[in-house]
C-alpha positions in Angstrom: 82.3 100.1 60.6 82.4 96.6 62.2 85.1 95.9 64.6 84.6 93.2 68.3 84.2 94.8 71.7 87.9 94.8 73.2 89.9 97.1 75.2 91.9 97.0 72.1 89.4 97.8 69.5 86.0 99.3 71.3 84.4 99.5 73.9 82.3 102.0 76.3 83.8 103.6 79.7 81.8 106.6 81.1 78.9 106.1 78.8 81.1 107.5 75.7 82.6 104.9 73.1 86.3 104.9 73.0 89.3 102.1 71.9 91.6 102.5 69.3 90.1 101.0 66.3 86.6 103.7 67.4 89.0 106.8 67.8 90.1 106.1 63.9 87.0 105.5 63.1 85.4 108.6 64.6 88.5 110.6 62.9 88.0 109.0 59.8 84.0 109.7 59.7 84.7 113.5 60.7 86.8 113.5 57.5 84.4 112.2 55.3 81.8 114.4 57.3 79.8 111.5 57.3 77.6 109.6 60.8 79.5 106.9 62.2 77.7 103.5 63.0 79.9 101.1 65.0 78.5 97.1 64.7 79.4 94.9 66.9 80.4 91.6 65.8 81.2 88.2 68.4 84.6 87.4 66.8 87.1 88.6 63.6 85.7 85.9 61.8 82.1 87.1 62.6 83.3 90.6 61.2 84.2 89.3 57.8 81.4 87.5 57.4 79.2 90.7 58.2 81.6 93.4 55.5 81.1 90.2 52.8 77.2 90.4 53.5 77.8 94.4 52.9 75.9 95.0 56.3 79.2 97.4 57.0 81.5 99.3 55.0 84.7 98.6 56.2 86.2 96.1 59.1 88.4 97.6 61.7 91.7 96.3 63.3 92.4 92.7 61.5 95.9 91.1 60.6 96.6 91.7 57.2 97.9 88.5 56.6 95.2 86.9 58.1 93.0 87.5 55.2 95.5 87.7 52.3 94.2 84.6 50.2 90.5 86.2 49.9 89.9 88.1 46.7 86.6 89.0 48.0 88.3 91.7 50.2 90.1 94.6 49.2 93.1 95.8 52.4 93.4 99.0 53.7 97.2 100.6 54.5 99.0 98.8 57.7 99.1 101.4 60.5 100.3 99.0 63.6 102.3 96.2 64.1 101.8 93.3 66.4 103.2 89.3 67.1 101.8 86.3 67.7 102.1 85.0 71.1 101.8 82.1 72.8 100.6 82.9 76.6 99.8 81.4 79.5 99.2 81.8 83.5 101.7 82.3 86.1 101.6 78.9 88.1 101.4 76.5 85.1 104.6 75.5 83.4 106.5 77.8 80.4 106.7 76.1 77.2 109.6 76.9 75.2 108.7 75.5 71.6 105.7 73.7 70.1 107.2 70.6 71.9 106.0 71.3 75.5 103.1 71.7 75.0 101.8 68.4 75.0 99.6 66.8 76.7 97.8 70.3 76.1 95.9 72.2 73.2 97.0 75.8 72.3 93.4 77.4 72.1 93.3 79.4 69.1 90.5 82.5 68.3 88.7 82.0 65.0 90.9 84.2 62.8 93.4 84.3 65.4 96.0 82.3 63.5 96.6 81.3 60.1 95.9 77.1 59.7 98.5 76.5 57.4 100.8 77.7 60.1 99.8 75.2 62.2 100.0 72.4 59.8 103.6 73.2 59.2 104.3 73.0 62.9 102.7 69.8 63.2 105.2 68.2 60.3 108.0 68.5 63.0 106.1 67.9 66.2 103.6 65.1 65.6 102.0 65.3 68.8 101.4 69.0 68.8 97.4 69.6 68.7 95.3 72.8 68.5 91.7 74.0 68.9 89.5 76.5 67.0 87.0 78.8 69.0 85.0 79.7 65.6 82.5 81.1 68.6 84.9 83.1 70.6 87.1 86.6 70.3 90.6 86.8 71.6 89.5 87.9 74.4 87.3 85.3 75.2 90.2 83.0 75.2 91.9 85.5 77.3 89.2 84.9 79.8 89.5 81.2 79.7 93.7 81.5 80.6 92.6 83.2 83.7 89.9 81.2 84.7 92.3 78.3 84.5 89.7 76.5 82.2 92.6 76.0 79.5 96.2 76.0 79.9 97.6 77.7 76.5 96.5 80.0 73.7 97.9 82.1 71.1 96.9 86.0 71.5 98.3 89.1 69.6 100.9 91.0 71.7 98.5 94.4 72.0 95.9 92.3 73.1 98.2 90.7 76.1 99.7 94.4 76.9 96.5 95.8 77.6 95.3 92.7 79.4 97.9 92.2 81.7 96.9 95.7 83.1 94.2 93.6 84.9 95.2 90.4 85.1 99.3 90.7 85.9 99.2 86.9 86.5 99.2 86.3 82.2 102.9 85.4 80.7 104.3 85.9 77.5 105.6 81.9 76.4 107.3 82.4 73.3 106.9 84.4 69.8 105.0 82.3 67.2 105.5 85.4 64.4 107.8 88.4 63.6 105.8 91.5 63.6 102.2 91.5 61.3 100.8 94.6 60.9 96.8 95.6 61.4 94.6 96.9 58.3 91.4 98.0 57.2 89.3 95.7 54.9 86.6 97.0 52.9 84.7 94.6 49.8 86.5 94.0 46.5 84.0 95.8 44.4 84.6 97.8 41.2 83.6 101.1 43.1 87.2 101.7 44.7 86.2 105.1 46.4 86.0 104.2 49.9 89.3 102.3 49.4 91.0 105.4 47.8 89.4 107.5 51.2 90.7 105.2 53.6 94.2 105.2 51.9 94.3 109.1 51.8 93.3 109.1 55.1 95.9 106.8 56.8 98.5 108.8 54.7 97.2 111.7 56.3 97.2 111.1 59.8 100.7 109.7 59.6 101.9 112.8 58.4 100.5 114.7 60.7 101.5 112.3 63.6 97.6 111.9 64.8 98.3 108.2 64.7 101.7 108.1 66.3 99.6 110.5 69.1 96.6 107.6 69.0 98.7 104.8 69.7 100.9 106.7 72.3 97.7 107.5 74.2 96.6 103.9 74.4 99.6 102.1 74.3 102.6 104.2 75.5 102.0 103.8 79.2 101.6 100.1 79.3 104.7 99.3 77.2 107.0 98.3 80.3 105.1 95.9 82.5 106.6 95.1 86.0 104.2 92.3 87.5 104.8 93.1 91.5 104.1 96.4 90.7 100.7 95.5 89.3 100.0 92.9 91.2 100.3 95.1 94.5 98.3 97.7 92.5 95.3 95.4 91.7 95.4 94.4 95.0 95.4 97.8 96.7 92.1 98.4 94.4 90.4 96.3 96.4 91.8 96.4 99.8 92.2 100.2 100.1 91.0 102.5 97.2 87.0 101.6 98.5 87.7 103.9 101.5 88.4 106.5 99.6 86.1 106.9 96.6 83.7 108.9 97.6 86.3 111.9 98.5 87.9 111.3 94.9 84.9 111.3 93.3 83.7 114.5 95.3 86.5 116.6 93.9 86.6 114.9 90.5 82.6 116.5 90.3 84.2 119.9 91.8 86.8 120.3 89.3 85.2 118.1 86.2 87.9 115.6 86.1 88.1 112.0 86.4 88.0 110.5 89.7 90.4 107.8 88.3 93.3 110.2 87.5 93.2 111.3 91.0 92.9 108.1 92.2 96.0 106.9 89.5 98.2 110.2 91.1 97.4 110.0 94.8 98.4 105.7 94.3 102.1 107.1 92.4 102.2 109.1 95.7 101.5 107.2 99.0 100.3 104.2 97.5 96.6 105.3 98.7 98.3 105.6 102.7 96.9 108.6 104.3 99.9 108.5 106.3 102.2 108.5 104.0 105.4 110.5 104.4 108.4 111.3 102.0 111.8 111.7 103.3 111.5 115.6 102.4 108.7 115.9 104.2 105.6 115.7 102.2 102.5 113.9 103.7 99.1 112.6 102.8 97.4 110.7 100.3 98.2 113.6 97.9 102.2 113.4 99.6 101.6 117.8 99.9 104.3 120.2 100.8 103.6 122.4 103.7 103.8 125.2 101.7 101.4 123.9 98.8 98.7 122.7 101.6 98.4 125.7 103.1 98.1 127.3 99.8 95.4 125.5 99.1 93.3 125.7 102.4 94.9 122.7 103.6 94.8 122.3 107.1 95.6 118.9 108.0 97.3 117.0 105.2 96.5 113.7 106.7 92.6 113.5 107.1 92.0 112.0 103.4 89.2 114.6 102.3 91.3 117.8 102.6 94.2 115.9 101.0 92.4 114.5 98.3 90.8 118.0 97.7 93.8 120.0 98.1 96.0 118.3 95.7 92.9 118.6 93.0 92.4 122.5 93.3 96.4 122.1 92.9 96.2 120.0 90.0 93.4 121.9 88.5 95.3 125.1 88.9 98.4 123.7 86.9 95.8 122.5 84.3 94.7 126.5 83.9 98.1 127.7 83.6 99.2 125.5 81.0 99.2 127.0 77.4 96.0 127.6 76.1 97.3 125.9 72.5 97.8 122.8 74.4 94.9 120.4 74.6 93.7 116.9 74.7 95.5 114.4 76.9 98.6 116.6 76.5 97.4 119.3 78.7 97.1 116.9 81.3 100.3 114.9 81.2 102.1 118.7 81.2 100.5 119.5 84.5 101.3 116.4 86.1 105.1 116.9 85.4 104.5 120.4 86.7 102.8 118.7 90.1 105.9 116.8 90.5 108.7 118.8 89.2 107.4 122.3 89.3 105.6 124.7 86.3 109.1 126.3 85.8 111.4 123.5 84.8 108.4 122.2 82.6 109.0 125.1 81.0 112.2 124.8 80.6 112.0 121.7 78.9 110.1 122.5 76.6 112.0 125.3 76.0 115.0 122.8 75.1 112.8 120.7 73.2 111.9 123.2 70.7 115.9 123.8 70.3 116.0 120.6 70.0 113.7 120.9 66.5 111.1 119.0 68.8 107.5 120.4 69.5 106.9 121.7 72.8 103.7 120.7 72.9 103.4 117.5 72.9 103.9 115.0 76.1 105.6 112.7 73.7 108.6 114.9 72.8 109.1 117.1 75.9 109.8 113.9 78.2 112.5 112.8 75.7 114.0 116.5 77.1 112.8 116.6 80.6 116.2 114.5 82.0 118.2 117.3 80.1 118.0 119.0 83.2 120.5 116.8 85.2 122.5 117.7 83.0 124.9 120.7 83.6 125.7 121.9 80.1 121.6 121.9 79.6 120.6 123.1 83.1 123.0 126.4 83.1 121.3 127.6 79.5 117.8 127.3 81.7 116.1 129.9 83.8 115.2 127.7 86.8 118.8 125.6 86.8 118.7 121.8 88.0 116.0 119.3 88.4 115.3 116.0 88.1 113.8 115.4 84.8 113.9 112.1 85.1 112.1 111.1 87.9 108.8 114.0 86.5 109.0 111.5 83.0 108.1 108.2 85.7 106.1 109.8 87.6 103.7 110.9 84.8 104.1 107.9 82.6 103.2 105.6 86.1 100.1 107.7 86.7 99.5 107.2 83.2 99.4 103.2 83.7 97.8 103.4 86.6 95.0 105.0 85.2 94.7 103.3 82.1 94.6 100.2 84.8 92.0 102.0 86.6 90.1 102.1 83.5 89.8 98.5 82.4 89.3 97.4 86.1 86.0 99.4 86.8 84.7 99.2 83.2 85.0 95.6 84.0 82.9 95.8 86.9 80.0 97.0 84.1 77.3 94.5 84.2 77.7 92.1 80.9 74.3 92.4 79.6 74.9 96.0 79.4 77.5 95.5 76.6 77.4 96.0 73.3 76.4 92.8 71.4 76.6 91.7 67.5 73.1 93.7 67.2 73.5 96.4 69.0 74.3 99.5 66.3 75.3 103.0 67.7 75.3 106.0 66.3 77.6 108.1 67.5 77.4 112.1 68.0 81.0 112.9 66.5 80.8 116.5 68.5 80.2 114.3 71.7 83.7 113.6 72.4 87.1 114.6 71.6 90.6 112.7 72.3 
């Protein structure tokens, strides 16, 4: 499979591949029973150029329309839609049409746009101009926005989401598109077997909701983006989280978890303040209750290394006493709500949500249910009575963020020439990791 190194696509955190385009992939090898080789190519353009040379089997991730005009490729079902944007950097002025852009280019990734687009723009704005990057991905271009080497570009919206985790300081300008959906592309050759495979195998995951799960886990959390928010968190990163690595990565080791969930839960809680305190009384980086720090051998819940520790073992313990059944990112996400809003009413919730005809299983359903419980006529039908649903759904979903944020700011930090490149081919152990 051939797909570009993007947080949107692929790309390596922890030493294990992951993206949205790879977890597909891996899913669709296991079904085929088959090894999975992921090549890298520089740019979309790049990646035709290397399926038409039959060097892979199948591209990963491209617009469908993008493509539509070549009979030498055959297109896979759409699974996820995404628009055309035109963006730019906070600090330069917002164009509202075609119009203002002038004096300026709009920088364009090869395969990024279709040309004939452009030329019917230019018929009604004459001094409109555009550059190619035939040498460049989208998020190259990306790169050169925040650098300030270029003023505009046009980027697809799922591209911008997951780069404005990092860089808060990138704008949406205007829609150039209504929503074009993403395919797989394989060769147009008589032998339509792999075709037929891939088409079973998006119908299958669609009915079974593994892709409405994959693109939840990946994009859910950074749907809603509040720029002061994550601009004061980037900023914290820097100034604050240093001083407390080492305790987060201490009991991340303890209790085999990642440091950067900690990290993204003890932020949602005192902003990484040791002396942090809540009206109710809760202190620390961890914000503990009296009651749950001495519980869990916590003696002083401002000295960073006990809190830190103490509201791991806690977390870890809510981790154990959700249902066995549960797993994957699910099991998580349920014992964060119970962190915040208590194992009991998490139960309850999902006890409504399977009245509800929802599963109660799945992160994705339950919160839907969780603000039920401000409710009276829901709350009196539940064993543990009021809570506030509401405020467990942000608090998980804003850890969530966080820590997607968390993990496109220190995978950035990963030198460049240890990245993938165009030659670099990996095979993957498909036991080695599971979503």
């Amino acid at each position: 499979m051939v797909t570009i190194y993007s947080p949107t696509t692929y790309f390596i955190d922890s030493d294990s591949e992951t993206g949205f385009e790879y977890e597909l992939a891996r899913m669709f090898a296991e079904r085929l029973n088959v090894n999975l080789k992921i090549i890298i190519a520089a740019n979309k353009a790049e990646m035709v150029d290397i399926l038409m040379k039959g060097e892979a089997d199948a591209a990963m991730g491209l617009i469908k329309q993008t493509f539509d005009g070549n009979n030498f490729l055959s297109t896979g079902p759409e699974y996820y839609n995404v628009i055309q944007q035109v963006i730019y950097k906070r600090g330069v002025d917002r164009p509202d049409s075609a119009a203002d852009l002038f004096p300026y280019q709009l920088h364009i990734a090869e395969g990024g746009i279709r040309p004939e687009k452009l030329e019917y723009i230019k018929q009604y704005f004459s001094e409109f101009s555009w550059k190619f990057h035939a040498d460049k991905s989208s998020n190259d271009i990306i790169k050169l926005i925040e650098t300030d080497q270029i003023a505009y570009a046009v980027v697809y919206s799922n591209e911008l989401l997951l780069a404005q985790q990092t860089n808060p300081e990138l704008s949406v300008a205007y829609d150039i598109s209504e929503p074009t959906p993403l395919a797989w592309f394989t060769n147009n050759s008589p032998d339509k077997s792999l075709s037929l495979e891939i088409e079973m195998f998006f119908k299958q995951i669609e009915q079974n909701e593994n892709l409405v799960e994959l693109v939840e886990y990946f994009y859910g959390p950074v749907q809603k983006f509040d720029y002061v928010d994550q601009q004061r968190f980037i900023s914290r990163f820097t100034s604050r989280l240093p001083q407390y690595q080492s305790h987060f990565n201490t009991a991340a080791t303890t209790y085999n978890l990642d440091w950067r969930i900690l990290a993204a839960m003890s932020y949602q809680e005192s902003h990484w303040n040791e002396r942090a305190r809540s009206p109710t009384g809760v202190r620390g980086l961890m914000m503990l209750t009296l009651a749950t720090a001495k519980q869990m051998g916590v003696t002083n819940r401002l000295d960073p290394e006990q809190s830190i520790m103490g509201g791991t073992r806690y977390i870890d313990q809510l981790i154990k006493k959700i249902p066995e059944r549960i797993q994957g990112p699910d099991r998580l996400w349920f014992a964060l709500a119970s962190y915040n809003i208590g194992f009991g009413h998490l139960e309850d919730a999902r006890i409504i949500t399977e009245k509800q005809g929802g599963n109660p299983d799945k992160w994705r359903e339950v919160k839907n249910y969780l603000p039920y419980l401000q409710n009276s006529q829901w709350y009196k039908q539940t064993l543990y009575g009021y809570a506030r649903g509401i405020q467990a759904v942000s608090f998980v979903e804003r850890i969530r963020k966080y820590y997607n944020t968390l993990i496109q700011l220190t995978h950035e930090d990963e030198p460049i020439q240890d990245r993938p490149t165009k030659e670099s081919i990996r095979m993957v152990d498909l036991d080695s990791r599971v979503l």
